[in-house]
C-alpha positions in Angstrom: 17.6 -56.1 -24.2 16.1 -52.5 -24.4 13.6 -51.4 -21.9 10.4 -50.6 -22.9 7.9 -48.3 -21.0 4.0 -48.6 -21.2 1.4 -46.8 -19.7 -2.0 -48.3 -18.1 -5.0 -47.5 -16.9 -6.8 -50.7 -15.3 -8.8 -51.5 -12.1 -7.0 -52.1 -9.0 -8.0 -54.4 -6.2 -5.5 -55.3 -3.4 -4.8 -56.2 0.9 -3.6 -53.2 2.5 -2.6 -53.3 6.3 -1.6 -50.2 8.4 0.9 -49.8 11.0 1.1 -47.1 13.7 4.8 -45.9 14.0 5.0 -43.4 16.3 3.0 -40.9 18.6 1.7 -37.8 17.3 -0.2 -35.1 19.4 -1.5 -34.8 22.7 -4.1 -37.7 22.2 -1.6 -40.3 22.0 -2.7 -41.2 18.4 -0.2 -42.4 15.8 1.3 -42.2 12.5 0.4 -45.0 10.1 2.1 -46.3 7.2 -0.1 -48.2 4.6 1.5 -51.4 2.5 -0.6 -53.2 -0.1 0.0 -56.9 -1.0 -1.6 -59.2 -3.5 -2.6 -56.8 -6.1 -4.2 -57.6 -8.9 -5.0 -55.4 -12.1 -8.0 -56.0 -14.1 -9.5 -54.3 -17.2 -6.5 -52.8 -18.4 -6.7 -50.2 -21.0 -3.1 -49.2 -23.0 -2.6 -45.1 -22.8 -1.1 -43.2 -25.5 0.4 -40.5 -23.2 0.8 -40.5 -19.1 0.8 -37.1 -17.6 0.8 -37.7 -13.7 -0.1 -33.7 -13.2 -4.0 -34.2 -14.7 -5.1 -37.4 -12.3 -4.1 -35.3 -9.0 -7.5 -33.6 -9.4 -8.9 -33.2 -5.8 -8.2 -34.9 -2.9 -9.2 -38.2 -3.5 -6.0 -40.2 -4.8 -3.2 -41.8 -3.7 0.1 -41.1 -5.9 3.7 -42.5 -5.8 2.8 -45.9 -5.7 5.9 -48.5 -6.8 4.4 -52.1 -6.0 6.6 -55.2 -7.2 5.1 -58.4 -8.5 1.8 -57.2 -9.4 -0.5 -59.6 -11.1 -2.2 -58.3 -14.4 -5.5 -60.2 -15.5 -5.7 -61.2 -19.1 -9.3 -63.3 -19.6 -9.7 -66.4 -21.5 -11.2 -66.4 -25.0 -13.3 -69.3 -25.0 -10.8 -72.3 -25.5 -7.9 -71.3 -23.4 -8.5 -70.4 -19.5 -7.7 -67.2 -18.0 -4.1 -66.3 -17.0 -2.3 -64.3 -15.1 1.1 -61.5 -16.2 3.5 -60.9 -13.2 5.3 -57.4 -13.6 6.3 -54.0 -11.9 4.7 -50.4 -11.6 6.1 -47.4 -11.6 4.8 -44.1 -10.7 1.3 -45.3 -10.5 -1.8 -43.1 -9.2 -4.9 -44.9 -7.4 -8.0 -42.7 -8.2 -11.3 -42.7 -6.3 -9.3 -45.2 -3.0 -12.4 -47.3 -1.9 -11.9 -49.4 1.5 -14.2 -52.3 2.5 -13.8 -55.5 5.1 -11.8 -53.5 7.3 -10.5 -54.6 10.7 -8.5 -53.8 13.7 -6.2 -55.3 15.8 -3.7 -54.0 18.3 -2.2 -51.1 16.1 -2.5 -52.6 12.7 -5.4 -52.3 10.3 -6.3 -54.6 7.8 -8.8 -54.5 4.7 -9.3 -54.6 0.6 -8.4 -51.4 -1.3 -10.2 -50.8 -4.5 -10.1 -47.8 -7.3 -8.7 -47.2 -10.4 -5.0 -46.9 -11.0 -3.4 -45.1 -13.7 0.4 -45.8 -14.0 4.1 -47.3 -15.7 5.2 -50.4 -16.3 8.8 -50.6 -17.6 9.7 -54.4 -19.1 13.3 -55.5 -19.8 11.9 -59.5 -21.5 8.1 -60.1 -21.7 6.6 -61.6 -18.8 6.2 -65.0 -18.2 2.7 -66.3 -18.7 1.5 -69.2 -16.5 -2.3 -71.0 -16.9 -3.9 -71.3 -14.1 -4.9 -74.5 -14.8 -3.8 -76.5 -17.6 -6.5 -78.6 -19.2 -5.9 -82.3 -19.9 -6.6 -83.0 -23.5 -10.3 -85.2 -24.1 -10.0 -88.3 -24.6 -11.7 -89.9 -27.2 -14.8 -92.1 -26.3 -13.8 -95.0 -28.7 -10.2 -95.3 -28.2 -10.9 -94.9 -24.2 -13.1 -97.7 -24.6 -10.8 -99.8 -26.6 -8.4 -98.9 -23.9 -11.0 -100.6 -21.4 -11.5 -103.4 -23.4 -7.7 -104.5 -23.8 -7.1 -104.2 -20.0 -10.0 -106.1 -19.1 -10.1 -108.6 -21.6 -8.2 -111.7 -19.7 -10.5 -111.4 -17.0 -14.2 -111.2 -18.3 -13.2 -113.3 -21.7 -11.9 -116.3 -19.7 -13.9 -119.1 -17.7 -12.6 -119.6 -13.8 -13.0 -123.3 -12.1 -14.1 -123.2 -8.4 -10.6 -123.2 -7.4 -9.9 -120.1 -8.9 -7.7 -121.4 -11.9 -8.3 -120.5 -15.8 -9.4 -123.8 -17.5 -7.3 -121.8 -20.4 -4.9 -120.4 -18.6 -1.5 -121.8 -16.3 -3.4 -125.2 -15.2 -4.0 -126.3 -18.6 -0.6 -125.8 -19.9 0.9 -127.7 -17.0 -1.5 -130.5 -17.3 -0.4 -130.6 -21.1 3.4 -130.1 -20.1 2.5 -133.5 -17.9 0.9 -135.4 -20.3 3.4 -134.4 -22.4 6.0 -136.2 -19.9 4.5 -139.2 -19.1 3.7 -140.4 -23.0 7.8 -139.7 -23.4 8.5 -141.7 -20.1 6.2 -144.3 -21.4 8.3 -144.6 -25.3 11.9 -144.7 -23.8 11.1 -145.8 -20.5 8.1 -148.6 -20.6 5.2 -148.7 -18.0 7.5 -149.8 -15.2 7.5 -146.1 -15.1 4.2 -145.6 -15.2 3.4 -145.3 -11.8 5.9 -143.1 -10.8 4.9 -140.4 -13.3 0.8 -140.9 -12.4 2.3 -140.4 -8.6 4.1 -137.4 -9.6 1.0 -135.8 -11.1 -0.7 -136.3 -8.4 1.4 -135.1 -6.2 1.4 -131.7 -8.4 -2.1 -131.4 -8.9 -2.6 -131.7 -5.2 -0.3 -128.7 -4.9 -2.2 -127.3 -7.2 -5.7 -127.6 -5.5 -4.8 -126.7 -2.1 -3.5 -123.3 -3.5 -6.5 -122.8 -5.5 -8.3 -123.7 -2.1 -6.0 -121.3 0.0 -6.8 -118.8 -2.9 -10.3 -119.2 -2.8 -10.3 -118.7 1.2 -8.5 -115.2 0.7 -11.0 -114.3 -2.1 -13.8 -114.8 0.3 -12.1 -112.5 2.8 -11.3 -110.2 0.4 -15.5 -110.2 -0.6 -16.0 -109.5 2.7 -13.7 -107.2 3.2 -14.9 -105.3 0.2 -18.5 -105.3 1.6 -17.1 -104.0 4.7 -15.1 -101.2 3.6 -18.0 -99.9 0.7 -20.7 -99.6 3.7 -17.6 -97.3 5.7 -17.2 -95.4 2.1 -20.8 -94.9 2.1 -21.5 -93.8 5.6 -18.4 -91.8 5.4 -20.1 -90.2 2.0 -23.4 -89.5 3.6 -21.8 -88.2 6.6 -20.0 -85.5 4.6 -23.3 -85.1 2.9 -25.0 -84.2 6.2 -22.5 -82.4 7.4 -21.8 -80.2 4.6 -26.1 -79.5 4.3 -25.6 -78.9 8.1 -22.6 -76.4 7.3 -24.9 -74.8 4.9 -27.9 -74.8 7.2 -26.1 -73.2 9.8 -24.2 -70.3 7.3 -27.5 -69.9 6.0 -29.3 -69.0 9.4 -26.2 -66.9 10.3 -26.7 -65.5 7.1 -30.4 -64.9 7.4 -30.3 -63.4 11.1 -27.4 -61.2 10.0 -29.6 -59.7 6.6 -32.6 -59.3 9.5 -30.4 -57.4 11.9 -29.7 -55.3 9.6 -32.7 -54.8 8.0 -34.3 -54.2 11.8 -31.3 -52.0 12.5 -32.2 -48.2 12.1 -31.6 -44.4 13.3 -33.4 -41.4 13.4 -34.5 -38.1 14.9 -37.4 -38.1 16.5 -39.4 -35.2 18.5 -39.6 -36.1 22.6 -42.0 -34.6 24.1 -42.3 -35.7 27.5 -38.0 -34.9 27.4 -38.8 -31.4 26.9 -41.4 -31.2 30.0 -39.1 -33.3 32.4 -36.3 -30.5 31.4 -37.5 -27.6 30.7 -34.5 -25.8 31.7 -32.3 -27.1 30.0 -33.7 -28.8 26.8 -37.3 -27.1 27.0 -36.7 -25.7 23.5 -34.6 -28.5 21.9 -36.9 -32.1 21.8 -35.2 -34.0 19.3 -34.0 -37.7 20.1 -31.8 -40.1 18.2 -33.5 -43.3 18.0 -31.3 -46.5 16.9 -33.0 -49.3 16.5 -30.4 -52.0 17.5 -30.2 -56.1 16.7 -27.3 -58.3 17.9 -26.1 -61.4 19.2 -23.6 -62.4 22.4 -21.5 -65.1 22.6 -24.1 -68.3 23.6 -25.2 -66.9 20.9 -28.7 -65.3 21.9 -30.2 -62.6 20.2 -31.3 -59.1 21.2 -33.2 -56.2 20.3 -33.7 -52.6 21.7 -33.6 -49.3 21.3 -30.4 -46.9 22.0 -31.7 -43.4 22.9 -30.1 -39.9 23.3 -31.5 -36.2 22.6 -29.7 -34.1 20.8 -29.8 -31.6 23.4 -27.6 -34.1 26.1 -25.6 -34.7 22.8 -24.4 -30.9 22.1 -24.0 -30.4 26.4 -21.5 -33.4 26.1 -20.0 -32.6 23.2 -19.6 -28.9 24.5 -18.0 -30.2 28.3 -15.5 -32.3 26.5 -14.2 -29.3 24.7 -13.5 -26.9 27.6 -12.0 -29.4 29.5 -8.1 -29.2 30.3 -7.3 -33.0 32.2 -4.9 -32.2 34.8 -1.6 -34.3 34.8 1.9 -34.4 32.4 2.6 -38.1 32.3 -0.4 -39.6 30.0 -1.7 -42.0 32.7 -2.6 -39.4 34.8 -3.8 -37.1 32.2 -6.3 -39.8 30.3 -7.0 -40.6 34.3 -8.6 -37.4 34.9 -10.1 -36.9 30.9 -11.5 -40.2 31.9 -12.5 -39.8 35.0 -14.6 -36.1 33.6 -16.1 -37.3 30.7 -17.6 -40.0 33.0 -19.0 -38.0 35.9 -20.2 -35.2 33.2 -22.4 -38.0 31.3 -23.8 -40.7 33.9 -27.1 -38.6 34.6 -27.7 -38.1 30.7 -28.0 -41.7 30.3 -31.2 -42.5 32.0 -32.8 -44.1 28.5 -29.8 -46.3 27.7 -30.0 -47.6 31.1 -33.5 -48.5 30.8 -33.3 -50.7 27.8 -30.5 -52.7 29.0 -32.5 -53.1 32.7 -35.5 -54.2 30.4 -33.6 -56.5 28.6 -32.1 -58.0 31.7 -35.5 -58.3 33.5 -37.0 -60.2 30.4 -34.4 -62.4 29.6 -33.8 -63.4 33.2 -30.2 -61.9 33.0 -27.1 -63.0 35.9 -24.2 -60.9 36.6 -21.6 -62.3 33.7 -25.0 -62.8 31.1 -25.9 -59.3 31.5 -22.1 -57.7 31.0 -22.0 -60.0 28.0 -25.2 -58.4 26.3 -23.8 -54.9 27.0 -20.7 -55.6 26.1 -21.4 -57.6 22.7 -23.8 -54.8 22.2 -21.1 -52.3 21.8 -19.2 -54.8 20.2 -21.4 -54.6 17.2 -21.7 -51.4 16.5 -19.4 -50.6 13.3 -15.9 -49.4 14.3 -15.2 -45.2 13.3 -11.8 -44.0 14.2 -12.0 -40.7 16.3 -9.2 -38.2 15.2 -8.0 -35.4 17.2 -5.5 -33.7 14.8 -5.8 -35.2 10.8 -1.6 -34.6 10.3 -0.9 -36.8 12.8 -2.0 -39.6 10.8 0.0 -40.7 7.4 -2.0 -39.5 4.1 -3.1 -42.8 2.4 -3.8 -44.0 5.8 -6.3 -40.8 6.4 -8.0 -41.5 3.1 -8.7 -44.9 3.9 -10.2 -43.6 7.1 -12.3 -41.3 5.8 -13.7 -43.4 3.5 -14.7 -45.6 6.4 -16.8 -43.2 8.0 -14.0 -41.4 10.2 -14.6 -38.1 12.7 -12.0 -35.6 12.4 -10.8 -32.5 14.8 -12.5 -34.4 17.8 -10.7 -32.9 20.8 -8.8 -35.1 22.7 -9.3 -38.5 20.6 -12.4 -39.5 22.0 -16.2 -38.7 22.0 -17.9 -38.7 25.9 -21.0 -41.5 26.4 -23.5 -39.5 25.6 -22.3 -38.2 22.1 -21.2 -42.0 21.2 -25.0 -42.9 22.1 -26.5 -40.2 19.7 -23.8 -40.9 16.4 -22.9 -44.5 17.2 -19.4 -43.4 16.3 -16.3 -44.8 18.4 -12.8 -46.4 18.2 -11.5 -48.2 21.2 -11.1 -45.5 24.3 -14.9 -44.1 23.1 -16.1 -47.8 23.4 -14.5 -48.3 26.7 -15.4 -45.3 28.2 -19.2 -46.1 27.0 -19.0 -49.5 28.5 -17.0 -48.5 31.8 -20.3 -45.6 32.6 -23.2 -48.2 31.9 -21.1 -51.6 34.1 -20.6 -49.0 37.0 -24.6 -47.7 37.2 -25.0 -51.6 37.5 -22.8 -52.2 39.9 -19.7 -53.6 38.4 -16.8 -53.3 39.4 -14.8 -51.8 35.8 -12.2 -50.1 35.1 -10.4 -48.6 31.5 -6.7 -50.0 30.3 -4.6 -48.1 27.9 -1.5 -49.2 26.3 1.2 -46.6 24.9 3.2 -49.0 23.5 0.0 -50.5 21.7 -2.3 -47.7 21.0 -5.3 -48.7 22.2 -8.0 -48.9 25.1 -9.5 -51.7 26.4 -12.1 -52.4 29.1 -11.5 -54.0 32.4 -14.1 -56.1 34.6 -13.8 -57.7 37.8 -15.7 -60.9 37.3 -14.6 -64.5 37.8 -12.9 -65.6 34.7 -9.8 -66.5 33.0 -7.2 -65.3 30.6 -5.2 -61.8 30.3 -5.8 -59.8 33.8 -4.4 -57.3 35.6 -4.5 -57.0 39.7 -4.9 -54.2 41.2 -5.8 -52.6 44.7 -6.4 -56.1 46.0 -8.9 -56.9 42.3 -8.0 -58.9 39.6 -9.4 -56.8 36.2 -9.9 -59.2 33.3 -9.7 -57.4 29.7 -12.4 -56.9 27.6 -11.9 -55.9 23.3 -14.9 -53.5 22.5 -13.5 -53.1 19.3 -14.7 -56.1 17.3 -17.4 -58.9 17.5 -16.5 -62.4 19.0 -14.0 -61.1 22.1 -14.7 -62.8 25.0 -13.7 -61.5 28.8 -10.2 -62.7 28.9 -9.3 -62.8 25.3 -7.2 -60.4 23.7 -5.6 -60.8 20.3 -2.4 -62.2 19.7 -0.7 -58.7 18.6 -1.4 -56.6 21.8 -1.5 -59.2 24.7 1.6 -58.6 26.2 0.1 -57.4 29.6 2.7 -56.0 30.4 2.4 -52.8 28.2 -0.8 -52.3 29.5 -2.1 -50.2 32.4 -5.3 -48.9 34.2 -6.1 -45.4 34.0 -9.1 -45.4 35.7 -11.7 -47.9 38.1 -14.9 -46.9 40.1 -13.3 -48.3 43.2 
């Protein structure tokens, strides 16, 4: 068969996930490579002409895509269900890349790509066309009922004795096969015979009754049984039924305190006053302070609200320390070490205000040792994820696009923002996180410390608190890992893809 070539414009929805392949730069951040999976075209529009050269306007695209097994979207028309055309593209070109429901985990990302895609689609047969659901022809109402009738018709249209036998059925055609009997005997062979045959008969109808009386017996078992098994059915029923309106109750809740968080959760600049009289030297002619109103939940789950505070003149002396420093150190333990180690000791006397509203919090709530690391922790935890990038080229082009979609921060020296610039733009990937977390646990007290992993990517936090799960000894303390990446991670718990300890290090403790 001849090939055919058509051109398409259509709407394009798919699951991409991202891979780091290899180390780029001196922040140790890596290459992706972006695969999508499951798409699915919808909206298509035929194009007379394809010219690949008049969609690259800008910067916003993504071009060369070939994608097997696509699914194309054709809708119902009213008597015949929607369905589905599997088939190929060629060339295609995804305009105006939109990423949402993203996620991390070790040094894959995952999320939904949407946009419009504008592309080729060469055919050798026609495709295949499969219902999604075939529908079973109606049945009409009088022959189903006629249907009904015949099956049921023996049973409701005939009489039962008390021992469960049809006074029309089997008993009466074997007491007529008997009488039939015993008039012959009684012709050819006279009453001397009589008796015989009447004892016969009664021997048979004797049979007869005790199985209609065994019958009986299992009928009343089987009643009871019946009444037995329809109360399980119905408390089974009901408990679904209150479990499912539970289910619901619950979601509902979740969903509720989620849409108030976020209502509740603001930031702004506002003008400090009092900042600019307690430091008049140094911010005496910059007040401004970013406010961020902050609601979350830790893992009990109990809820928390506060406010995360930094001026905007701590903000540019951070941002402007991080940029003339040079770590010391080749090997890239002992250069993240020292960055670390600086960015640390440059930030812990700009963070006076954070402090205070965790120590208010804790005072409040009546806060222990693990209770209060969990409400800092889960605190971080749920501020949105932003990818910090040190050099744009290191990263693969799709994969870029996506991320700046997503809110990313580009030309960042060194990967990662310091504690007090993560505290004025609420903007961090994992090192940024840790490094936040590591500065606020060790003005409490806490033993912490900061893991990195070359083989993974990534940067984790480390706390010396009694627990279980993935750990790390060291100097005579056991460190347990802590994800500051995404909600729900425990102390201990590390996800499936990056928990081979042994590709992880610490870089850095307060000991």
């Amino acid at each position: 068969m001849s090939q055919k070539i058509y051109y398409i414009k259509a709407n394009f929805t798919a699951y991409y996930t991202g891979s780091q392949t290899g180390s780029g730069g001196g922040s140790n951040k890596r290459s992706f490579v972006t695969k999508f999976h499951d798409v699915v075209l919808d909206h298509v529009e035929p194009l007379s002409y394809f010219d690949i050269n008049s969609y690259r306007v800008g910067n916003d695209f993504i071009e060369h895509l070939n994608l097997d097994d696509i699914l194309i979207k054709m809708p119902g028309d009213g008597q015949s269900p929607e369905r589905f055309v599997k088939t190929n593209i060629k060339d295609g070109i995804l305009r105006n890349p939109v990423i949402s429901e993203t996620s991390k985990s070790g040094n894959d990302s995952f999320g939904i790509v949407t946009g419009t895609i504008y592309a080729k689609i060469e055919k050798k047969e026609p495709p295949k066309v499969a219902p999604i659901n075939t529908p079973t022809p109606p049945i009409k109402e009088a022959s189903y009922r006629q249907e009904i009738t015949d099956i049921i018709k023996p049973a409701t249209l005939s009489n039962a004795t008390s021992t469960g036998f049809s006074r029309s059925g089997c008993f009466t055609d074997v007491a007529r096969v008997l009488f039939f009997l015993f008039i012959l005997s009684a012709i050819f062979k006279g009453l001397s015979h009589w008796l015989f045959i009447l004892a016969g008969i009664i021997l048979i109808v004797g049979a007869f009754f005790l199985l209609g009386l065994f019958f009986k017996f299992l009928r009343a078992l089987s009643n009871i049984f019946s009444i037995v098994l329809s109360f399980f059915f119905i408390f089974m029923i009901l408990s679904i039924i209150y479990s499912y309106s539970g289910k619901q109750k619950k979601e509902t809740d979740s969903s509720t305190v989620k849409q108030q968080d976020e209502q509740s959760e603001t930031s702004q600049l506002s003008n400090d006053t009092l900042l600019s009289q307690t430091n008049k030297d140094d911010c005496g002619k910059n007040n401004l302070m970013a406010i961020h109103r902050r609601a979350w939940t830790d893992f009990i789950p109990q809820r928390y609200e506060g406010k995360l505070m930094m001026s905007q003149c701590f903000y540019n002396q951070s941002r402007e320390n991080r940029e003339s420093l040079n770590p010391n150190g080749q090997q890239i333990y002992a250069f993240y070490n020292s960055l670390y180690a600086k960015l640390a000791r440059g930030d812990k006397n700009k963070m006076k205000l954070v402090y205070h509203m965790f120590d208010s919090i804790r005072q409040q709530r009546g806060l222990n040792q693990a209770q209060f690391a969990d409400m800092v922790v889960s605190c971080v935890q749920d501020i949105p994820y932003r990818l910090i990038i040190d050099n744009p080229a290191d990263l693969d082009g799709r994969m870029l696009q996506l991320y700046k979609r997503d809110g990313a921060l580009e030309h960042i020296k060194f990967g990662v923002q310091a504690p007090a610039e993560f505290m004025y733009n609420l903007q961090g990937d994992c090192d940024t996180r840790a490094l936040f977390c590591f500065t606020v646990l060790d003005h409490f007290g806490y033993d912490a410390a900061i893991l990195i992993s070359e083989y993974y990517a990534h940067a984790i936090l480390g706390l010396a608190l009694p627990s279980s799960g993935a750990s790390i000894s060291y100097r005579g303390k056991r460190f347990y890992t802590w994800e500051t990446t995404a909600k729900g991670f425990q102390l201990g718990q590390m996800a499936p893809d990056c928990s081979n300890m042994n590709y992880w290090n610490i870089v850095l403790t307060n000991q």
